[in-house]
C-alpha positions as CSV (number, residue, x, y, z in Angstrom):
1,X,73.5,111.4,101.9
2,X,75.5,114.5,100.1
3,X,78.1,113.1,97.7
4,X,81.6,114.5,98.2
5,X,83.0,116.6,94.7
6,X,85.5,113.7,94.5
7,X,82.5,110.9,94.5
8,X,80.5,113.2,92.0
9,X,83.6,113.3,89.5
10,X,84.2,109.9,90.0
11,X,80.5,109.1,89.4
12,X,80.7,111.4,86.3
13,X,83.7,110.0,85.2
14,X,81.9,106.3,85.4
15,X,79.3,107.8,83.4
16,X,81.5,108.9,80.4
17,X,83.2,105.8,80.5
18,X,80.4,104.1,79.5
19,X,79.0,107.1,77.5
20,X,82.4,106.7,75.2
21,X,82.3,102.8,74.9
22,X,78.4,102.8,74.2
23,X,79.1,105.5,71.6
24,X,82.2,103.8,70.0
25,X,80.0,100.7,69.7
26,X,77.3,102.0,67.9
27,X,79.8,104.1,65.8
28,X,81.9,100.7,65.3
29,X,78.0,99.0,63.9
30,X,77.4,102.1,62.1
31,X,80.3,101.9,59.9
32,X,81.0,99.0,57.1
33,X,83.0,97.8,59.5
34,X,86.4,97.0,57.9
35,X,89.6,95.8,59.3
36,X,90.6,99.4,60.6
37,X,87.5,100.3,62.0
38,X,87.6,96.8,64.3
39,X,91.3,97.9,64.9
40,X,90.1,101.0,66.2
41,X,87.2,99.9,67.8
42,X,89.4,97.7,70.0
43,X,91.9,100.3,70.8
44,X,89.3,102.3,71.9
45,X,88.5,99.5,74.3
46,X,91.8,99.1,75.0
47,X,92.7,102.6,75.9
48,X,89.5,102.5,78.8
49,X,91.6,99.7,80.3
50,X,94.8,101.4,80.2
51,X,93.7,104.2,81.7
52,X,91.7,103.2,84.4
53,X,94.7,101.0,85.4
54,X,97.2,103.1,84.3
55,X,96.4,106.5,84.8
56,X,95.5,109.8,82.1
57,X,99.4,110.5,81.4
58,X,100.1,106.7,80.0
59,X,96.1,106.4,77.9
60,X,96.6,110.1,76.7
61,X,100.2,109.3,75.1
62,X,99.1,106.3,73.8
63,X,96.0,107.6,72.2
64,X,98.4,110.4,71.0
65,X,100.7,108.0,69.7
66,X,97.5,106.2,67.9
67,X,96.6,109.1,65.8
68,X,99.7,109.3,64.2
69,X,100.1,106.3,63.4
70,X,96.2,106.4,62.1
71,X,97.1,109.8,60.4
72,X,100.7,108.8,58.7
73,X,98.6,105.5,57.4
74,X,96.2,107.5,56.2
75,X,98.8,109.7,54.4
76,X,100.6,106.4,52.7
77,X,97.6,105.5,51.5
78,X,96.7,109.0,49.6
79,X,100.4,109.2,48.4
80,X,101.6,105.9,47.6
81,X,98.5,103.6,46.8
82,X,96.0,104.3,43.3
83,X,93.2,103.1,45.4
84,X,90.4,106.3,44.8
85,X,88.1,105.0,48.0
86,X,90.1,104.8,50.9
87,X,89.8,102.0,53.6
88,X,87.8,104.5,55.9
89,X,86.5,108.2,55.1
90,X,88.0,111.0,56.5
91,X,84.8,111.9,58.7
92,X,84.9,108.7,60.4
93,X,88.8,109.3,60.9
94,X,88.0,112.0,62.8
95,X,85.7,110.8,64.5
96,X,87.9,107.8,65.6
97,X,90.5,110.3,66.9
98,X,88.1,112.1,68.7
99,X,87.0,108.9,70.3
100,X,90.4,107.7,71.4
101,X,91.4,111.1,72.8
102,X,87.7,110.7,75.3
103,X,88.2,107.1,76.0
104,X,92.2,107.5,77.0
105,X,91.2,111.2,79.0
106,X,87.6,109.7,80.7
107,X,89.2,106.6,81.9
108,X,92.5,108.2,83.3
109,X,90.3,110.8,85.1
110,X,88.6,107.5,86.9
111,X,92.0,106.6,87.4
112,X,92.9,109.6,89.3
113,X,89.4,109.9,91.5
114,X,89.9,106.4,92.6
115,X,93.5,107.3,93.8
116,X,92.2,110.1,95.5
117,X,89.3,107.9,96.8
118,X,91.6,105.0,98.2
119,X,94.3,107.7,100.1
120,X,91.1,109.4,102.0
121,X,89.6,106.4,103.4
122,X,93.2,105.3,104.2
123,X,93.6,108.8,105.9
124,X,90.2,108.7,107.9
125,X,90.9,104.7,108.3
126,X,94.1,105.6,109.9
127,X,92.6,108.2,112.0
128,X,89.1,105.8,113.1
129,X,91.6,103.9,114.6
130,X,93.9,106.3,116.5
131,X,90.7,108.1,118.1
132,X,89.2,104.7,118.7
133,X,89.9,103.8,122.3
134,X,88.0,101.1,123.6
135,X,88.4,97.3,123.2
136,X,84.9,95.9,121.9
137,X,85.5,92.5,123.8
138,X,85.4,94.0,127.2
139,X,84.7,97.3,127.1
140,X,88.0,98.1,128.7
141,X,90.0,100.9,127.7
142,X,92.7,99.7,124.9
143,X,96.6,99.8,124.3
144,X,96.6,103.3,123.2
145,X,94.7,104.6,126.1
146,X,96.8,102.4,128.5
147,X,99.8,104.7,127.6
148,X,97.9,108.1,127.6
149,X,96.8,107.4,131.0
150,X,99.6,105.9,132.5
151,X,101.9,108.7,131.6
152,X,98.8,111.4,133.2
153,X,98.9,109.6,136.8
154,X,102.5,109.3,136.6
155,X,102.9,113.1,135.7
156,X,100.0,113.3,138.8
157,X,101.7,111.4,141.2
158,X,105.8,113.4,140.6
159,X,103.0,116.7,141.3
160,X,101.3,115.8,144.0
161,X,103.1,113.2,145.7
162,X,101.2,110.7,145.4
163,X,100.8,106.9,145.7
164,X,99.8,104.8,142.6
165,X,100.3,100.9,141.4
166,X,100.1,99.5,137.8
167,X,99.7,96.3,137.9
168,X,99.6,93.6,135.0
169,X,97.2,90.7,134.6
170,X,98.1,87.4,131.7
171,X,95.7,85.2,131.2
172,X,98.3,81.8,130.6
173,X,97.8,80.0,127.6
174,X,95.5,82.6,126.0
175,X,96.6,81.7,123.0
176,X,95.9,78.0,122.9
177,X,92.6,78.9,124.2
178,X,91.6,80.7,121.5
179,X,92.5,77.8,118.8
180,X,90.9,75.4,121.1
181,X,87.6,77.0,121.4
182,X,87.4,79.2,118.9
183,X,86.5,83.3,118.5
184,X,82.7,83.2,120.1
185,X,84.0,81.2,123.0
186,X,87.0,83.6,123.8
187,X,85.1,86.6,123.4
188,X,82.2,85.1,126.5
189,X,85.4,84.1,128.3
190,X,86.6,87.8,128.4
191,X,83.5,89.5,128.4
192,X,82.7,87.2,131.7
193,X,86.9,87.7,133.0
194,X,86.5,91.8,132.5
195,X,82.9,91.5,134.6
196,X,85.1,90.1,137.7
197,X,87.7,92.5,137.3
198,X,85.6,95.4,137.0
199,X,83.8,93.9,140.4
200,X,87.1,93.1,142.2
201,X,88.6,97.3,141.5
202,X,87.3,100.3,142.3
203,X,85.3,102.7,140.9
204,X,88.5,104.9,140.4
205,X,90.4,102.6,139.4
206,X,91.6,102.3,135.3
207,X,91.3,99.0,133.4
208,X,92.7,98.5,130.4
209,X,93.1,95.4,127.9
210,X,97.0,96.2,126.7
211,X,97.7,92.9,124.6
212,X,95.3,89.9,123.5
213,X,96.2,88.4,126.5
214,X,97.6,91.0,129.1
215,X,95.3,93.8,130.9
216,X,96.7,96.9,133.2
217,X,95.4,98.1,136.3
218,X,95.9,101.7,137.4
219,X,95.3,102.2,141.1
220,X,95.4,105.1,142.7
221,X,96.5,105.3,146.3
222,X,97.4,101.9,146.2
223,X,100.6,100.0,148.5
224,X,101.8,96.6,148.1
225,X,99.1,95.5,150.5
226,X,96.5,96.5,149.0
227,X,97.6,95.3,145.6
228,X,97.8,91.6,146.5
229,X,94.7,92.2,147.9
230,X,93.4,92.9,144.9
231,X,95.5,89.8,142.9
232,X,93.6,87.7,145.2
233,X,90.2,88.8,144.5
234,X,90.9,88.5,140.9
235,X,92.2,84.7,141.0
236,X,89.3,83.9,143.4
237,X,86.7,85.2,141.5
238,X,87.7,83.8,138.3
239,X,88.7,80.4,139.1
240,X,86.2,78.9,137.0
241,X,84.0,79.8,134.3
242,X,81.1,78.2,132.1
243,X,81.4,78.3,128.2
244,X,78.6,79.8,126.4
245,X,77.1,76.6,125.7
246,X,77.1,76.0,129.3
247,X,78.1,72.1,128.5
248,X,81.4,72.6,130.6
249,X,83.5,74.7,133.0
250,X,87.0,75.6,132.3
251,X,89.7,76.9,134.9
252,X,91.9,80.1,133.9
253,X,95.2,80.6,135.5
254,X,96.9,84.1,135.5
255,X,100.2,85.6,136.1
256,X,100.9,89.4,137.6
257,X,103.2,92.1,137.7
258,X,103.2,95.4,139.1
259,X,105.0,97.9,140.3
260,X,104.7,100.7,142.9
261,X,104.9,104.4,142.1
262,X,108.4,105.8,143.1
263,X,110.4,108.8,142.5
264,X,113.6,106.7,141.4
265,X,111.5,106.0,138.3
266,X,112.6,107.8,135.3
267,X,109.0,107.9,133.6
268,X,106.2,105.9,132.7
269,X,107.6,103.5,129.8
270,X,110.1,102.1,133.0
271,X,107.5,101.6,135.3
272,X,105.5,100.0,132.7
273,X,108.7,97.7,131.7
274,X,109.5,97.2,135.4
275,X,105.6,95.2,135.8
276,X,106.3,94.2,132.5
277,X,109.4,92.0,133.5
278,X,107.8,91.1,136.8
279,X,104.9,89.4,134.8
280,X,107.0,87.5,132.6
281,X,109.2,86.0,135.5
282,X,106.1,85.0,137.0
283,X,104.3,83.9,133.9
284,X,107.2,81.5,133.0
């Protein structure tokens, strides 16, 4: 699999990270190990953590800050003390500095990658689920698709003068169900309820899962008649069903709404709202 340039600089940046701390730590036994070279050895440390939290702008001005201080300490102590052997020499001061200015800069780049990291699977999260259109569970088309096509046969039918019904289907007390029985249970419920649906419609006919418990039906050249035909079928066929450890049978009532194609309708969204509120009067 080809790494993306932000994975490789991340992956580098990982590497000096640990590059910086492994160095400063053999540095850190190298040296005689006084009270300033532990203080240093820690900031070091310390700097890695503020800038992979933090971010390169906050770690760099620290380290920056760091240095002075190390240098105006180490200025005091040629000026003011009598001491001829400093606490540290002025090689390893450098080298310190250096150290500070790589940990604060290597960890804030990590910083930065993983920012970048986070907002692109965000971005191609975001658009999995936009271009994702079907409902695992039953294989129907989901909410988003629902829309799409109901505003396409609605556009069709103003055209063409054409006749089509959307009709709703709740399954009461889906949601008591569900705690009841569990996930595995309400999945082989739905799977088994979309199987009778798909049997009782046509093969031009649209079926769509909309909410957790409400699924559409778009049918074309389709009256009243021949959508209570179809209402029928579907509370026949799914009076009762076995659970998927076949130790019982359980009985599934439904409520419907639907609404017939008509020119009075403004758009989609109304029709939609007009089932909508026909379900909910029946479903109460």
């Amino acid at each position: 699999m080809k790494l993306s340039n932000q994975n490789k600089l991340m992956i580098s940046s990982v590497m000096l990270i640990l590059v910086c701390f492994g160095a400063s730590h053999y540095f850190y036994e190298f040296t005689s190990q006084t009270r300033l070279d532990t203080m240093l050895y820690f900031a070091v440390i310390a700097l890695m953590v503020i800038g992979v939290w933090k971010g390169v702008l906050l770690s760099l001005g620290i380290s920056l800050l760091m240095i002075f201080a190390l240098g105006s300490y180490m200025l005091g102590i040629e000026l003011f003390t009598d001491t001829s052997q400093p606490e540290i020499s002025i090689t390893h001061m450098i080298i310190w500095q250096v150290a500070l200015i790589v940990a604060s800069y290597t960890s804030g780049i990590f910083h930065t990658q993983k920012g970048t990291i986070i907002k692109q699977y965000q971005f191609w999260a975001k658009r999995y689920n936009e271009l994702v259109t079907i409902d695992p569970n039953t294989g129907f088309d989901n909410e988003k698709r629902f829309y799409f096509e109901l505003n396409e046969e609605f556009k069709r039918a103003t055209r063409y003068e054409q006749q089509f019904t959307l009709l709703l289907i709740k399954i009461k007390n889906w949601n008591e169900f569900e705690k009841l029985y569990g996930p595995d249970e309400s999945t082989h419920i739905l799977r088994a309820f979309a199987a009778n649906i798909s049997q009782a419609t046509r093969a031009s006919d649209s079926r769509f899962r909309v909410f957790d418990d409400t699924f559409a039906l778009i049918l074309p050249e389709t009256d009243a008649e021949g959508t209570e035909t179809v209402m029928k079928k579907i509370s026949t066929e799914n009076e009762a069903y076995a659970l998927k450890n076949k130790d019982r049978y359980i009985s599934l009532t439904f409520g419907f709404g639907y609404t017939l194609y008509s020119k009075q309708l403004d758009d989609y969204m109304r029709m939609f709202n007009h089932a909508l509120d026909e379900l909910n009067q029946h479903v109460a």
